[in-house]
PLY file of the C-alpha trace (Angstrom):
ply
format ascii 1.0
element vertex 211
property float x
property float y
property float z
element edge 210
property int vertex1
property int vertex2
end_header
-15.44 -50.44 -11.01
-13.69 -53.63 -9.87
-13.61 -56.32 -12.94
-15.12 -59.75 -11.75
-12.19 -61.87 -10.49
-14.05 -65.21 -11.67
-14.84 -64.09 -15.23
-11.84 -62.70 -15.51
-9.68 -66.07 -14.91
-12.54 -68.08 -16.72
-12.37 -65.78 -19.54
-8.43 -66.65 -19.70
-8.57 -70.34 -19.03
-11.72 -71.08 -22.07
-9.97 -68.10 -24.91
-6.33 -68.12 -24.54
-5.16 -71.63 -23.33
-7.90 -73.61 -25.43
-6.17 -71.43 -28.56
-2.93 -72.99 -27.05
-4.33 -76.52 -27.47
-3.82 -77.42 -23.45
-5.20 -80.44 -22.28
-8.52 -80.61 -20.07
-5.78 -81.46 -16.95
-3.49 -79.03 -17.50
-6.41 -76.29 -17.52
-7.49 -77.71 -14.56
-3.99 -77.08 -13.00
-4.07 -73.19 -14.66
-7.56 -72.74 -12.60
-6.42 -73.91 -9.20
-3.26 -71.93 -9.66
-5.13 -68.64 -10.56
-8.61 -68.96 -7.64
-5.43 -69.44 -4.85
-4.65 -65.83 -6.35
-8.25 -65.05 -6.12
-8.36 -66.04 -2.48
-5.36 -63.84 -1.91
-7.11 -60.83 -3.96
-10.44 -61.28 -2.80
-8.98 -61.23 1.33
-7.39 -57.37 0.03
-10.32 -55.98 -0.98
-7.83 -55.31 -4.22
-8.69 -55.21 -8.40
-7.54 -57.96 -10.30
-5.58 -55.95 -12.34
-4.59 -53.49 -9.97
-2.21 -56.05 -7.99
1.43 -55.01 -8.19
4.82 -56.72 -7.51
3.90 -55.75 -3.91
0.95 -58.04 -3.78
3.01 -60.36 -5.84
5.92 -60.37 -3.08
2.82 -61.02 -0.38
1.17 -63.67 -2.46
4.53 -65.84 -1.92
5.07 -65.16 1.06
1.26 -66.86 2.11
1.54 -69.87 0.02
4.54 -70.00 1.99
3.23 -69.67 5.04
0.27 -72.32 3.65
3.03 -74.46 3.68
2.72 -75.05 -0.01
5.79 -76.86 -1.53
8.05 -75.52 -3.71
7.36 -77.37 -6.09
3.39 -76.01 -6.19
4.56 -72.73 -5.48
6.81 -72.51 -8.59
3.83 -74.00 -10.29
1.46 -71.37 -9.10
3.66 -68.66 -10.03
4.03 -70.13 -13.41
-0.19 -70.04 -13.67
0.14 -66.22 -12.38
2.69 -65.36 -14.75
1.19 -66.61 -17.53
-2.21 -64.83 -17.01
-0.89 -61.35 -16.29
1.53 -61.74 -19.23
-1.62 -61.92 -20.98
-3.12 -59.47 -19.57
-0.26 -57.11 -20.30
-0.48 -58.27 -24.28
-4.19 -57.09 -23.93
-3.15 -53.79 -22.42
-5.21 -54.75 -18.83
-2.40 -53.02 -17.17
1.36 -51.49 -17.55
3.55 -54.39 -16.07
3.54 -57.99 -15.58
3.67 -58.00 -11.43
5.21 -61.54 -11.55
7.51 -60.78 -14.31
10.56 -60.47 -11.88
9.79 -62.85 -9.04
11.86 -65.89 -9.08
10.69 -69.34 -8.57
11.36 -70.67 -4.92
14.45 -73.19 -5.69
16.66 -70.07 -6.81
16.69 -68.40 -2.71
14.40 -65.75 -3.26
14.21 -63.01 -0.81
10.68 -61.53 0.46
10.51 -57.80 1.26
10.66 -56.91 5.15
6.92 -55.05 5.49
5.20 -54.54 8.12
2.83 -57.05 9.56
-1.04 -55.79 10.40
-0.64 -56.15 14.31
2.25 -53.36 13.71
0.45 -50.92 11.68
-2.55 -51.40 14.13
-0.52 -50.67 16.88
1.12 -48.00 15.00
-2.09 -46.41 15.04
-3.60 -46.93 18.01
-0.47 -45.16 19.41
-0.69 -42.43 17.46
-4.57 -41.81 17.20
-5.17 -39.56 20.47
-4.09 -36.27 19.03
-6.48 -34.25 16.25
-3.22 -32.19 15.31
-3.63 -31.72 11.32
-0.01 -33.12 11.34
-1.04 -36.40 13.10
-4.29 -36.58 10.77
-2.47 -36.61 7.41
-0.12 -39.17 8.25
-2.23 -41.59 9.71
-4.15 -41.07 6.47
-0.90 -41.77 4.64
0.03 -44.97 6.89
-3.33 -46.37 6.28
-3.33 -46.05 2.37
0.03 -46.97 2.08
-0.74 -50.30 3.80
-4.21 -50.85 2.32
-3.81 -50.43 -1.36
0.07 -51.59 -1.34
0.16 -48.09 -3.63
4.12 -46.80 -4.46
5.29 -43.61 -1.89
5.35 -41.25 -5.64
2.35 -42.94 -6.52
0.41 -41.29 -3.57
2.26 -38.34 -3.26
0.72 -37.94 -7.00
-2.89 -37.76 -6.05
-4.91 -35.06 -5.83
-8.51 -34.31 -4.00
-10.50 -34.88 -7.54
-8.97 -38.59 -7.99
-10.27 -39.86 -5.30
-13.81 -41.89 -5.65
-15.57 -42.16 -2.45
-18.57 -43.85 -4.06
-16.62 -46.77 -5.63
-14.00 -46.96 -3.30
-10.82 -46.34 -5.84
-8.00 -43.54 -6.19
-6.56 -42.55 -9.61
-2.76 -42.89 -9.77
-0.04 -42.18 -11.65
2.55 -44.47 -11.38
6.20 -44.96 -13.43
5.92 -43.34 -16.79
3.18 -41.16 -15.88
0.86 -44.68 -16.60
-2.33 -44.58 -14.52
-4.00 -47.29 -12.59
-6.15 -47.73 -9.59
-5.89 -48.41 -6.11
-8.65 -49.30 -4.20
-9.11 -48.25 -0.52
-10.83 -49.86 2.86
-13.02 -49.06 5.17
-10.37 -48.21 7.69
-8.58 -45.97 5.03
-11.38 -44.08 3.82
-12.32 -42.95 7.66
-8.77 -41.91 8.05
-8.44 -40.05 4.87
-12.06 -38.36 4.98
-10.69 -36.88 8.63
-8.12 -35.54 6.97
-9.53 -33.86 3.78
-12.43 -32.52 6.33
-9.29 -30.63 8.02
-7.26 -30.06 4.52
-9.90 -28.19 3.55
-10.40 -25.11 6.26
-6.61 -24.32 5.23
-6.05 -25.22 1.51
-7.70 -22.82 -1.13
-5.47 -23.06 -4.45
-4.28 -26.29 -4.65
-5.05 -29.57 -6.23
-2.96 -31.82 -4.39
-4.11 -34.07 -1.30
-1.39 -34.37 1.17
0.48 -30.91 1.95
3.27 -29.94 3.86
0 1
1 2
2 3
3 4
4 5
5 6
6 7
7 8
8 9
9 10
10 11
11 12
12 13
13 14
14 15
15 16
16 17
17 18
18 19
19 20
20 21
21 22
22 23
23 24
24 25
25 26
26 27
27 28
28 29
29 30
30 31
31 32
32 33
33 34
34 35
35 36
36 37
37 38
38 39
39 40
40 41
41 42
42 43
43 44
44 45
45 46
46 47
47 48
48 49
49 50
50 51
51 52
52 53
53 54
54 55
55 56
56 57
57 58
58 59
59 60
60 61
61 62
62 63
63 64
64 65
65 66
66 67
67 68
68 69
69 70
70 71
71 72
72 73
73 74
74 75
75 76
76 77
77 78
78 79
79 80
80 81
81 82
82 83
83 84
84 85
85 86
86 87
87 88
88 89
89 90
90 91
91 92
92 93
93 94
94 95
95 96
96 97
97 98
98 99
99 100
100 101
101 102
102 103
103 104
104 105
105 106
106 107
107 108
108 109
109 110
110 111
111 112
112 113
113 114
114 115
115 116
116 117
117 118
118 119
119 120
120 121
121 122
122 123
123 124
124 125
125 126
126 127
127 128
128 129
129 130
130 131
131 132
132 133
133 134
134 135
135 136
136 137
137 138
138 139
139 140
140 141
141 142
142 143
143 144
144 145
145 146
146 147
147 148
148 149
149 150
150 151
151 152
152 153
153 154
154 155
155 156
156 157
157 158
158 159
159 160
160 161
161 162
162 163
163 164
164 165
165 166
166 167
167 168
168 169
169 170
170 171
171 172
172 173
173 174
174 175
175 176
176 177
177 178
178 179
179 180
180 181
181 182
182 183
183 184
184 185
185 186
186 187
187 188
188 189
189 190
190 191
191 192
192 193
193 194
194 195
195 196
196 197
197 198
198 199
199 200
200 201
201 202
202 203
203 204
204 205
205 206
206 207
207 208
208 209
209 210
C-alpha cells in the first residue's frame, strides 16, 4: 500500500528537524520545499518512497519549467535531499534519489525523455494491430513511462509480482534490492491485454514479458 505523502513529510519535519533544534522558520521553509515534491508525486500517481533519480531528474526539470529561481530550486533540492537521506538512515528505501543531482548554479544537465504527447502518439500509432508482438511492447512502453521503472528492473518481473488490486509491481532493482512501482490506469489496460494473450502460449514459465 502507498504510505501517506502528508504524514510522511509531517512525520519528518515534527521528529527529525525539531531533534536538530531548527527554528519555527526554517521548518516552515523544509515544509514548502517537501509539499512542491508532493505536488509532483501526487500528479504521478507514484509512492513516496518509490521515487527514483528518474523522478528526481523530472522534479527539476518542472520547478524549472515553474520558473522557480535558482536560488529556490537549490533550496528545494536541499529540503528533498535532506528528507530522503533520512529516509535512507531509516532503511525506507535503497538510495538517496537526490544524492547525485547537482544544484542548478553548477550547469546541470536534464535527461532527454520523452514528453507524454510522444508516447501518446507512439501509441496511438501503434495500437491497430492485436499481433502478440505489438501487445507486449505497448505493455512495455506504457510501464516504462508510467512507473519511471529501470529497463532490468522490468525485464525482472514475473506474472506473480504484479498486484492488480493495489495497483503496484514487485521489483528487483541494483543489488537484487526490491522496491515497488506503481502502475496507471492506462498501464494496467495495456498490460492485462497482454498477460490475457501471454497466457494461451506460456505454460512453464514465471517471467512476464517473453521473447
Amino acid at each position: 500500500m502507498k504510505n501517506d505523502v502528508d504524514s510522511e513529510i509531517i512525520s519528518y519535519i515534527d521528529t527529525f528537524l525539531t531533534v536538530r533544534g531548527l527554528s519555527e522558520n526554517t521548518k516552515k521553509s523544509y515544509k514548502e520545499d517537501l509539499f512542491l515534491l508532493k505536488s509532483f508525486i501526487l500528479s504521478l500517481n507514484i509512492d513516496i518512497y518509490s521515487l527514483d533519480k528518474y523522478h528526481a531528474e523530472l522534479f527539476i526539470k518542472h520547478l524549472m519549467d515553474e520558473g522557480l529561481s535558482k536560488r529556490s530550486i537549490n533550496r528545494v533540492l536541499s529540503s528533498c535531499r535532506g528528507f530522503y537521506k533520512n529516509a535512507y538512515r531509516l532503511k525506507k528505501i535503497p538510495v538517496n534519489p537526490f544524492s547525485g543531482i547537482k544544484n542548478s548554479n553548477e550547469n546541470y544537465k536534464l535527461p532527454v525523455f520523452l514528453t507524454k504527447p510522444e508516447v501518446d502518439s507512439f501509441i496511438s500509432k501503434n495500437n491497430k494491430s492485436d499481433s502478440f508482438t505489438n501487445i507486449r511492447n505497448l505493455s512495455i512502453l506504457t510501464l516504462l513511462y508510467s512507473t519511471g521503472g529501470r529497463r532490468e528492473e522490468i525485464q525482472s518481473i514475473d506474472v506473480k509480482d504484479i498486484d492488480f488490486l493495489n495497483s503496484e509491481i514487485l521489483v528487483k532493482g541494483k543489488g537484487n534490492k526490491e522496491r515497488l512501482l506503481f502502475i496507471t490506469q492506462e498501464a494496467e489496460t495495456y498490460l492485462k491485454k497482454y498477460i490475457n494473450e501471454r497466457n494461451k502460449i506460456v505454460v512453464h514459465s514465471d517471467a512476464l514479458f517473453i521473447n
